[in-house]
Structure formats: C-alpha cells, structure tokens
C-alpha positions in Angstrom: -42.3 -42.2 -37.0 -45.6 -41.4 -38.7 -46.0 -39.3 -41.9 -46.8 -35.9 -40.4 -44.1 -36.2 -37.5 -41.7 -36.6 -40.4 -43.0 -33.6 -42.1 -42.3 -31.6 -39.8 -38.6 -32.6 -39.1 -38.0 -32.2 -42.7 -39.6 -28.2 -42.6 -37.5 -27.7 -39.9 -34.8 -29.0 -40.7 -35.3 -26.9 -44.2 -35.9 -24.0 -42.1 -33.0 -24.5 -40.2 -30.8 -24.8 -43.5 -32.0 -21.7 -44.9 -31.1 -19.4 -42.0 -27.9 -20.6 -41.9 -27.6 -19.9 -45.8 -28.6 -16.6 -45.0 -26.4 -15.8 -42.1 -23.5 -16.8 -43.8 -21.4 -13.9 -44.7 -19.6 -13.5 -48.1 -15.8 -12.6 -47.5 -15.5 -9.3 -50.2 -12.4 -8.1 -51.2 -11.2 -5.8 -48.2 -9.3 -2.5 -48.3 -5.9 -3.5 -48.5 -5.0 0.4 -47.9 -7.1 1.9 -45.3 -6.0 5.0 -44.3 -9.5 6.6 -43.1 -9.5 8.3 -39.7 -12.4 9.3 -37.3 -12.8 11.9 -35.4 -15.6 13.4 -33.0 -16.5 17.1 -34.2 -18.6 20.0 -32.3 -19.0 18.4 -29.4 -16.9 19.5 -26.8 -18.2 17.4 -23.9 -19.8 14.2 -24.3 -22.4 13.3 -21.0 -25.4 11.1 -21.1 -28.1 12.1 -23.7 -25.8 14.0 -25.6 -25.9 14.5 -29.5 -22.1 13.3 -30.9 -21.2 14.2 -34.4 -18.6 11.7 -36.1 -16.6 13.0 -39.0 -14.7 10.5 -41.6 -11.5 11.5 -43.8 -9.2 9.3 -46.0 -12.2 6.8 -46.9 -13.0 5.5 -50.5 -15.5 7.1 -52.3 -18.8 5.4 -52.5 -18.1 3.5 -49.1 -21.1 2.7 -46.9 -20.0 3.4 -43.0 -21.9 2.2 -40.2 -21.0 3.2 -36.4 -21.5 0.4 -34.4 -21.6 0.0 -30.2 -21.1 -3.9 -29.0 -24.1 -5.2 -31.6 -26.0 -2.4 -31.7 -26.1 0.1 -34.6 -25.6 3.6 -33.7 -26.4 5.8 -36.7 -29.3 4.3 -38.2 -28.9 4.7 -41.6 -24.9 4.1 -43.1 -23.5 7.3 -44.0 -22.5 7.3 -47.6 -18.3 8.4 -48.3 -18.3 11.8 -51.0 -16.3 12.2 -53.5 -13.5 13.8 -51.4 -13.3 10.7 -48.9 -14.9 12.2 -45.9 -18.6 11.7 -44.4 -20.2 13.0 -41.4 -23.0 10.9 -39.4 -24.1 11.4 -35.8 -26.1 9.3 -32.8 -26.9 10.2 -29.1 -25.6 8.4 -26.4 -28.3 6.6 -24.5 -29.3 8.4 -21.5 -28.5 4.9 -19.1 -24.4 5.6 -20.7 -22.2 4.9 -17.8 -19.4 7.4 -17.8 -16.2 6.3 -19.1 -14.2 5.4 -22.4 -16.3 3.4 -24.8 -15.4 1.6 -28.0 -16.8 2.7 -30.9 -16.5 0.2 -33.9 -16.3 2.4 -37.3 -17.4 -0.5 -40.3 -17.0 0.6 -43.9 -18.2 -1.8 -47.1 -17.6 -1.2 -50.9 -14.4 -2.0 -49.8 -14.6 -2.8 -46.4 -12.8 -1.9 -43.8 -13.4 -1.3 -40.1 -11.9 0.6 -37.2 -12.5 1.0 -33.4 -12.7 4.8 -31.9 -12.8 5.2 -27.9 -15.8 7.5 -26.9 -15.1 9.2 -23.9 -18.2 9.7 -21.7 -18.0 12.3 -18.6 -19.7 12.2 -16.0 -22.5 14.4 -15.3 -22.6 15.9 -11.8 -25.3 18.3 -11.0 -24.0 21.2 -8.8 -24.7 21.1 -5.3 -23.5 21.9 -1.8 -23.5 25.5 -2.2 -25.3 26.5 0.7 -22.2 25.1 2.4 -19.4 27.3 1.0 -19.2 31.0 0.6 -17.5 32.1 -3.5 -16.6 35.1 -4.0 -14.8 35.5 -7.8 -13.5 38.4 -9.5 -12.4 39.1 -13.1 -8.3 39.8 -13.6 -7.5 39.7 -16.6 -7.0 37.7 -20.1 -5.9 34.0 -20.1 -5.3 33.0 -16.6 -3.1 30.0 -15.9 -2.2 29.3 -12.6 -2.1 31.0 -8.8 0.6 30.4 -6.1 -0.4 31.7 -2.5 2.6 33.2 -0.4 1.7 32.4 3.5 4.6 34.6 4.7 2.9 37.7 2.5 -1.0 36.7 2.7 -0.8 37.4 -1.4 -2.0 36.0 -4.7 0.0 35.7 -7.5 -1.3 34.7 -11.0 -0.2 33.7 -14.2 -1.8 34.8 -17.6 -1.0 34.3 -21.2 -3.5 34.6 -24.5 -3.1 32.2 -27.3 -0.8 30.5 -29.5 2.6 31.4 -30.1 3.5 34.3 -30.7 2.1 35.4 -27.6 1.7 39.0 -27.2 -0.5 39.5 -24.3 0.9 38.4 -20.8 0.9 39.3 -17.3 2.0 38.6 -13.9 -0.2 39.6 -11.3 -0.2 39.9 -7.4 -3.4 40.1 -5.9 -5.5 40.6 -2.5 -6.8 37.5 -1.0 -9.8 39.6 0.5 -10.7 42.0 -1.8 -9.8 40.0 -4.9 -8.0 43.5 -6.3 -5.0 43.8 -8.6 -2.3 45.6 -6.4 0.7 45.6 -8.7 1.1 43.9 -12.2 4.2 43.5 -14.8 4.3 42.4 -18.5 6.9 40.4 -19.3 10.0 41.4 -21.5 9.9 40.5 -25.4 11.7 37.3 -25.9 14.1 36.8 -28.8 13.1 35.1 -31.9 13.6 31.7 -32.5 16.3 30.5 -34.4 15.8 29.0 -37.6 15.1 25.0 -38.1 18.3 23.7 -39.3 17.0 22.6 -43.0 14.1 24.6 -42.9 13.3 25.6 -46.7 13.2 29.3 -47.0 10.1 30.9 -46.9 9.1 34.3 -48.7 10.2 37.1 -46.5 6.8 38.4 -45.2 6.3 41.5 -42.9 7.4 41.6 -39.4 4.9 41.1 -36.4 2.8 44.0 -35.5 4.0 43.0 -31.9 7.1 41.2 -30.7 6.5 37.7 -28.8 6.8 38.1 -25.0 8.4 35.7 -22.3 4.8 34.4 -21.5 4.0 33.6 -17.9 2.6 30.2 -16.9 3.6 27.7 -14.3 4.2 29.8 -10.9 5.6 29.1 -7.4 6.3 31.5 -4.4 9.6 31.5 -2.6 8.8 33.3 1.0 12.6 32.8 1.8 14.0 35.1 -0.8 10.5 36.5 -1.4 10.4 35.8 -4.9 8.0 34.4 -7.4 9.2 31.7 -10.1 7.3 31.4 -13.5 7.6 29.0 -16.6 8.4 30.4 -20.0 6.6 27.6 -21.8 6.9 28.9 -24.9 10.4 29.6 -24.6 11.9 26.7 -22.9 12.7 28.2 -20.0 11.8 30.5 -16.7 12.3 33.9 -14.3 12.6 34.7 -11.5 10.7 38.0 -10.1 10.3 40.1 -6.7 6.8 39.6 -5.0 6.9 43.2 -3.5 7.2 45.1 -6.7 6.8 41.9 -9.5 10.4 43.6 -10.5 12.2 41.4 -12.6 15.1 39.6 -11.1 16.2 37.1 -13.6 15.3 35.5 -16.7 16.5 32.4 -17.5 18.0 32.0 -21.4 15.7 30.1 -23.9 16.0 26.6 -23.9 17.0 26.2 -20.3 14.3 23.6 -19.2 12.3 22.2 -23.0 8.3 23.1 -22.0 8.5 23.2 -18.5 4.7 23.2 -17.0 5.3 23.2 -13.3 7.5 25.2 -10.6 7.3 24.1 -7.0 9.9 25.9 -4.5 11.7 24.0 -1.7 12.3 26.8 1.1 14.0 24.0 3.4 16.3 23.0 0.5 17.1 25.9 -1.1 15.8 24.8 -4.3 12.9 25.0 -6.9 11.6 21.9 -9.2 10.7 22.6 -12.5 8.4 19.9 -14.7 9.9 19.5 -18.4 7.3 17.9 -20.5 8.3 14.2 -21.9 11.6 14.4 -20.8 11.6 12.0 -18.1 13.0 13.9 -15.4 12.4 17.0 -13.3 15.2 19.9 -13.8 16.7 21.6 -10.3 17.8 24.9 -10.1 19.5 26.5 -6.7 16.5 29.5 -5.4 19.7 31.8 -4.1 22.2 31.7 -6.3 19.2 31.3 -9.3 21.5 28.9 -11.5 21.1 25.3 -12.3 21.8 21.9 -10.6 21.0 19.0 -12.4 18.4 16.7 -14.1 16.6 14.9 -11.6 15.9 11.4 -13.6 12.7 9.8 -13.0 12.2 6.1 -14.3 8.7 4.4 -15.5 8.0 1.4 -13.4 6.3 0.1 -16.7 7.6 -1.9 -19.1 7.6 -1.3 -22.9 4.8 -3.5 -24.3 3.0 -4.0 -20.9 -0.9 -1.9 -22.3 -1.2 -0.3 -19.5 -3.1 2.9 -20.3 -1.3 5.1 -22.0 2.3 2.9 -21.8 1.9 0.6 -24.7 4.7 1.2 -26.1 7.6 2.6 -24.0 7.5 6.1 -22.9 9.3 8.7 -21.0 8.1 9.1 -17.2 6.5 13.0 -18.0 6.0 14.8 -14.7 3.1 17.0 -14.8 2.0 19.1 -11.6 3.9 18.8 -8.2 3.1 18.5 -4.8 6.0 19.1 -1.8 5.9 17.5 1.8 8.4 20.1 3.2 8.1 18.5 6.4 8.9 15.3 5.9 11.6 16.2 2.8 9.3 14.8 0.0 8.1 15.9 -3.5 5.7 13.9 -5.4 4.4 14.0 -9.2 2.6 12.3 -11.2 3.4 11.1 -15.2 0.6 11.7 -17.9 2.4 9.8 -20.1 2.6 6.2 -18.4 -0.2 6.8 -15.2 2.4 6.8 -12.8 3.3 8.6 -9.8 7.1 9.3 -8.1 8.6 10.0 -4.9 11.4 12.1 -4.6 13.9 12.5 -1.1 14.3 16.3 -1.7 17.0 15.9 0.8 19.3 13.8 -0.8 17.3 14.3 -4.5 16.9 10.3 -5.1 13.6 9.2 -6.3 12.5 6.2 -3.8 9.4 5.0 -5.3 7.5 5.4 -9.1 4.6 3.1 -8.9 1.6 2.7 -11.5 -1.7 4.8 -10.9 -4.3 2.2 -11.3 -7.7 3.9 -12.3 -5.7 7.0 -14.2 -5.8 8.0 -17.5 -3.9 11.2 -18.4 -2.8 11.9 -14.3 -2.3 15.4 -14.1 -3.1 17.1 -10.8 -1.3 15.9 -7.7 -2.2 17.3 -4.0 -0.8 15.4 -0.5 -2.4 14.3 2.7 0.2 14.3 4.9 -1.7 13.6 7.8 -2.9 10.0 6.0 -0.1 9.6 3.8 -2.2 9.2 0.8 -1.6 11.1 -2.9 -4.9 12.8 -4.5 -4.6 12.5 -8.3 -6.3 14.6 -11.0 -6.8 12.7 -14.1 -7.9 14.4 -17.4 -8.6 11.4 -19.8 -10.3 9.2 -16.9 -12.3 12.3 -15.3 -11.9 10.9 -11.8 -9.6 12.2 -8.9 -7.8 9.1 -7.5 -7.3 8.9 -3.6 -4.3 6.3 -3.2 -2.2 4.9 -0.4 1.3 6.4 -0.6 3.1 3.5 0.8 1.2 0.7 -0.9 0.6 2.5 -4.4 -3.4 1.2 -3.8 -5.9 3.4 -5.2 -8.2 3.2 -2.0 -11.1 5.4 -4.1 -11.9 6.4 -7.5 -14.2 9.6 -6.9 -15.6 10.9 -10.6 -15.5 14.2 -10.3 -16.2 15.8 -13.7 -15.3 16.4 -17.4 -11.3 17.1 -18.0 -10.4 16.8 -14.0 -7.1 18.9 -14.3 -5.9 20.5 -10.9 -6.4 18.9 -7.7 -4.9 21.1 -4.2 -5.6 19.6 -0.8 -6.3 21.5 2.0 -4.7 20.1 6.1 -7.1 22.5 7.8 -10.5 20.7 6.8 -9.1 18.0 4.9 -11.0 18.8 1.4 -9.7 18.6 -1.3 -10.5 20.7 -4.4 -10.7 19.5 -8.1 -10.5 21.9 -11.2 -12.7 20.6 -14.2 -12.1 22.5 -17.0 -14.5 20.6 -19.0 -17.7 20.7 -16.8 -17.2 24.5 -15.8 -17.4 23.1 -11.9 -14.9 22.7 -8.8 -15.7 19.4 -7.2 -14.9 19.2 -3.4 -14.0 15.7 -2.1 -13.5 14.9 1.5 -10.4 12.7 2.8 -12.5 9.6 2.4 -13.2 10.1 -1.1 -17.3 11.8 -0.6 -18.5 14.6 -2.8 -19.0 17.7 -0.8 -20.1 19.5 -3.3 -20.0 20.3 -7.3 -19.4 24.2 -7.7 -19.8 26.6 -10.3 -15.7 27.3 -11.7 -16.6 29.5 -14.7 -15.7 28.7 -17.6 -13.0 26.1 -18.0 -11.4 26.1 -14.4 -7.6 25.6 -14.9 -6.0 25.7 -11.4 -6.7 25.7 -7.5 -4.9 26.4 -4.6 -5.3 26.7 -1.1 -4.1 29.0 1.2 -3.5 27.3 4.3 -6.4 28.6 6.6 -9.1 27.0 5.4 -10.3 28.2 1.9 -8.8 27.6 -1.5 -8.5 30.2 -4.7 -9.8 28.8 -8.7 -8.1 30.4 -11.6 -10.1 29.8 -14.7 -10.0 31.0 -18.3 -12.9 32.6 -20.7 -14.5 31.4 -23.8 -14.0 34.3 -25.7 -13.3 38.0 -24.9 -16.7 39.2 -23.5 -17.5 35.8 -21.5 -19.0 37.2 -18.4 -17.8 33.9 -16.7 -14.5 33.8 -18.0 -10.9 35.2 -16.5 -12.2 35.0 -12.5 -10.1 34.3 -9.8 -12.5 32.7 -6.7 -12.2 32.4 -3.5 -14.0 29.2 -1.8 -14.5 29.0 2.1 -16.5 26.2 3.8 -19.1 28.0 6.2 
C-alpha cells in the first residue's frame, strides 16, 4: 500500500470515528415522574394546510419540548416549559397530509421525557353535486337533536335541547315536510331535582335556579300504530311517551329508568320500542301499548380484553349507539362506539345472533340498512369514514371518507343513497350503494342527524354556533332531481 493510499484510510477512518463520537447520545437522568399532558387547542378541525396549536400542562419548569412527526421536527424551534409547567407551540400540517390519525411524538429534555399524541386529520371534501339535488332548509328553533318521520302521518317531528345541565330550554316539535312550518309544539314538564350524591360534602346553600331543569328532549322515534312519538330524557335517565296529533303528553317515564339513553327505535310489528343506554352493554325494551318495561336486552363484545383493537384495549362494555330496524325481515342492528362493533338482534324472539368487529371504524356511531343487499352502512366519528359492510360476512366491502366527525348515516330503499351527517365539516355527504360520492352538501353548521322519509328524499337536523348563526338550527329537506 503506498504512503498516500494509507493516508487516506487513516483520514477516513478518523472521520469515520468522529461521527460516531458525535452521534452517540448521552443517557441523562430522565423524568422519573412525568405527569405532563398534551392537548390540541383552538383548532376545531384539523384538514390539510391547517395551523394546529399544541398546549403542554404538568411539565417541569425550564424543560425544552420538541414535537416531532416520524424524524421530522414539527415546531421548529423547542418550546421552552414556564414557570407554571405549561407551554404552547404550534406547526401546520403539510398540505400532501393524508387524512387520518397520526402520531405525534411530544420529546421533552432538562429532564427528559417523551410522549406520543394521535393527530387526527379529516378529510377535506370540497362540496359538489349540487346541481343534482334540490335543499330547501328552514330555521326551528334552539338546539336541534334529532328528527323521526311518521309515514302513516306524512309529519316531522324534532327534538331540541340548549346546553348543559340544567337544561331550561326544550322543545318537541311536529313539522310540515313541504312547507318546513311548525304546526304544533310542547315544552316539556320540569323534572325533579336530583338527589343528593351519597357522601357528597355539603356545599354553602346558594340561591335557587332562576328556572327549574326540564325533561329535555333528545333521541326520538315515531310509533304510527299507537300514533305516538317516543323521546329520550338524557339528562334524566329516562324517557316519554307523547301524542303526534296534539304533542300531548302521554307518559313520562320516572328518572333513572334507562342511565343516558341516546336512541329510541319503535318496532310496530313487535309491539315494542328499543332504547340505547350509553356503556351499559345492552339495549333496554319497553312494551309501546302498555308503555312499561320488558327487560335488558344484553349485547356481548366479540373482542377480547387485551386484543388493541381500536378503542377495545382494555375490556369494555358493547355501547349501542344509533339503531337501525329491518321490520320486514324481524331484525334490529347497532353498532358499539366503545369496542367498533356491530350486533344483530332477532326482534322476534329478542336474541342477539351475531356482534362482529367493524374493521375500518373508530368511534361507530351512525347505523342505516340496505336491505335489498344485506349490507350495514356505518357512521364513524373518530375515523371520519362511513363503512359499507357485508352483513353476513362482517367484511367491510368500502371505506368511503366522507368528512370531519361523520355522525348520522340514514339510507334511503327508493334510490339507494345513503346520507351522512358531518358535524365537523358543516356538509351532508351522499354515497351511493356501491360506496361513490354523489355529492358533498352544504348541512349548516354542525349537522347532527338525517332521516329519510321513504319517497325519495331525506331531512338534516343540524345545530348553530351561537344564537344569531344564520346557518344554525335548520331543518332541510334534500331530494335528488
């Protein structure tokens, strides 16, 4: 080897020594006590190109924190932790960002620490297809919830409840399908007060509400048998019963009958409505004549404890959400945000004959039925897609993204379109049988519910962003052309 050839081998070989010094990483003393939590502030809906804000708590003082995404940093510069523990940074998502839930990898120094967030990014669908359908919306009134169309009475009723408990300001409404017009309209009673946590330290007797809290209105089905409408008393635990001619009050149901029910689906065949209780693993039955109650339908997870599946890493109660009835052919199906699951009940015999897992679902919510294909249509709020899958295989045959917060899903037999609520994207995506976007059209703001009415065209309940949102508080009616 001659004298320069050996020169070089030593300079690279010195080279080669010194990068690897300088790549080696010193192990510091980590933060035996992390307790620091990260949230996303101020920005509501995250598409493409948008600027996110990232807020720290429960960090060390001094600590330099750096977002990262794979090996890419996201916030330039580290944010610095105050004095109090928190720090705020922000970054904008590429505009190439493929929707869906990223990983976000939160890495603090001085001590370090690190941990991983999941970014959620929603599609972005532009609106279209609105040369094909006629809309025609009109504003009700405050805090819309849900509709329920009675076929027998070509009628509208709708739900509606402002705010937080205590809720003051409630209403059940029945409305024109053409003219969109408030025909009749009842507030609810005043529901009694709660009774006191047992434990509960004694607070300092404060004045009494300037109004009392009412049996809010919010899950609603029609029963054209008896012609009466059934609503949910979230708030209350529990439900009532009214007349659709006159909205006269027929029963209410004590508090604490069914704990947060959501959903209210009436059996005409049966004799029987199905009520959703949240996390409770089952659905509650009540008799539609004799207005009393039958029994706890138990519904099963088909997922193991410890299996990872979305939401199911640890065990978890099935939680039926919205509900969807096959009268015909004695079937009711629902769908659990809680595991990604969806169950088939025999209404005749109330067994549940299948729960299967919901592969593509995160957060299932909606649930609508094509009968004529035998395939379930599944709203998901967490994965923003509506899931078209194969009843008797449990395959997911497409995975249509639809929009930001998918929530409501109602599928019409007459032209075999389905209709998707997003309350996050403003918008009411149409997908045909096969799983093709229609269209993307305008829902106001934060469309909450759909249904259709059996000849064609469908009606979207959505709620307001504040009281003078021009948008906000509209029921619509949608009709192909």
């Amino acid at each position: 080897m001659s004298h320069s050839m050996q020169t070089k081998r030593i300079a690279a070989l010195s080279l080669t020594l010194a990068l690897t010094a300088c790549a080696t990483t010193t192990f510091e003393s980590p933060d035996s006590n992390f307790q620091g939590k990260v949230s996303v502030v101020e920005t509501p809906l995250i598409v493409a190109g948008t600027e996110v804000k990232i807020a720290g708590r429960d960090f060390k003082p001094g600590q330099q924190v750096s977002l990262l995404y794979g090996d890419t940093t996201l916030s330039g510069s580290p944010a610095t932790v105050g004095a109090d523990g928190t720090f705020k940074t922000q970054f904008k998502v590429p505009a190439s960002a493929q929707a869906g839930r990223h990983s976000l990898v939160v890495n603090a120094v001085k001590p370090t620490a690190a941990l991983v967030v999941a970014l959620k990014v929603s599609p972005n669908l532009p609106l279209s297809g609105l040369d094909r359908f006629d809309l025609k919306a009109s504003k009700l009134t405050n805090g819309l919830y849900q509709a329920a169309y009675s076929m027998k009475n070509d009628r509208v009723f709708v739900t509606s409840a402002v705010g937080r408990p205590p809720v003051t300001q409630t209403e059940l409404l029945k409305v024109h399908p053409q003219t969109l017009a408030i025909e009749a309209r009842v507030t609810p009673a005043a529901a009694p007060a709660p009774a006191p946590r047992a434990n509960a330290t004694a607070a300092p007797a404060a004045a009494a509400p300037a109004k009392p809290a009412l049996y809010a209105v919010y899950g609603i089905g029609v029963d054209d048998a008896n012609g009466t409408v059934w609503v949910t008393n979230t708030r209350q635990n529990t439900l009532a019963v009214y007349n659709q001619a006159d909205l006269k009050l027929i029963k209410q149901f004590e508090p604490d009958a069914v704990p947060h029910p959501r959903d209210v689906q009436i059996d005409t065949k049966h004799g029987k409505a199905y009520v959703t209780p949240l996390n409770k693993g089952s659905i509650s039955v009540f008799d539609t004549k004799t207005l009393t109650f039958l029994k706890d339908l138990q519904i099963p997870s088909s997922l193991a404890a410890g299996t990872g599946r979305g939401n199911n890493a640890e065990a978890k109660p099935f939680s039926a959400m919205s509900l969807e009835l096959d009268a015909a052919n004695d079937r009711l199906y629902t769908v659990s945000m809680s595991t990604n699951e969806a169950a088939v009940i025999n209404t005749a015999n109330d067994t549940v004959e299948k729960v299967f897992a919901l592969d593509g679902a995160l957060s299932a919510i909606g649930v609508a039925y094509d009968r004529t294909a035998n395939r379930l249509l599944v709203a998901s709020q967490g994965s923003d897609n509506l899931l078209i899958v194969d009843v008797a295989t449990g395959k997911t045959l497409h995975e249509v993204k639809v929009g930001a917060g998918a929530l409501n899903v109602a599928f019409d037999q007459v032209t075999r379109l389905a209709y998707v609520s997003n309350r996050g994207a403003d918008t009411v995506t149409v997908v045909d049988a096969d799983g093709k976007i229609v269209a993307n059209l305008p829902g106001g703001s934060y469309p909450n519910h759909v249904v259709v009415d059996g000849k064609g065209g469908a009606f979207a309940i959505n709620k307001a962003r504040g009281t003078d949102d021009p948008k906000g508080d509209q029921i619509t009616y949608i009709k192909p052309r």
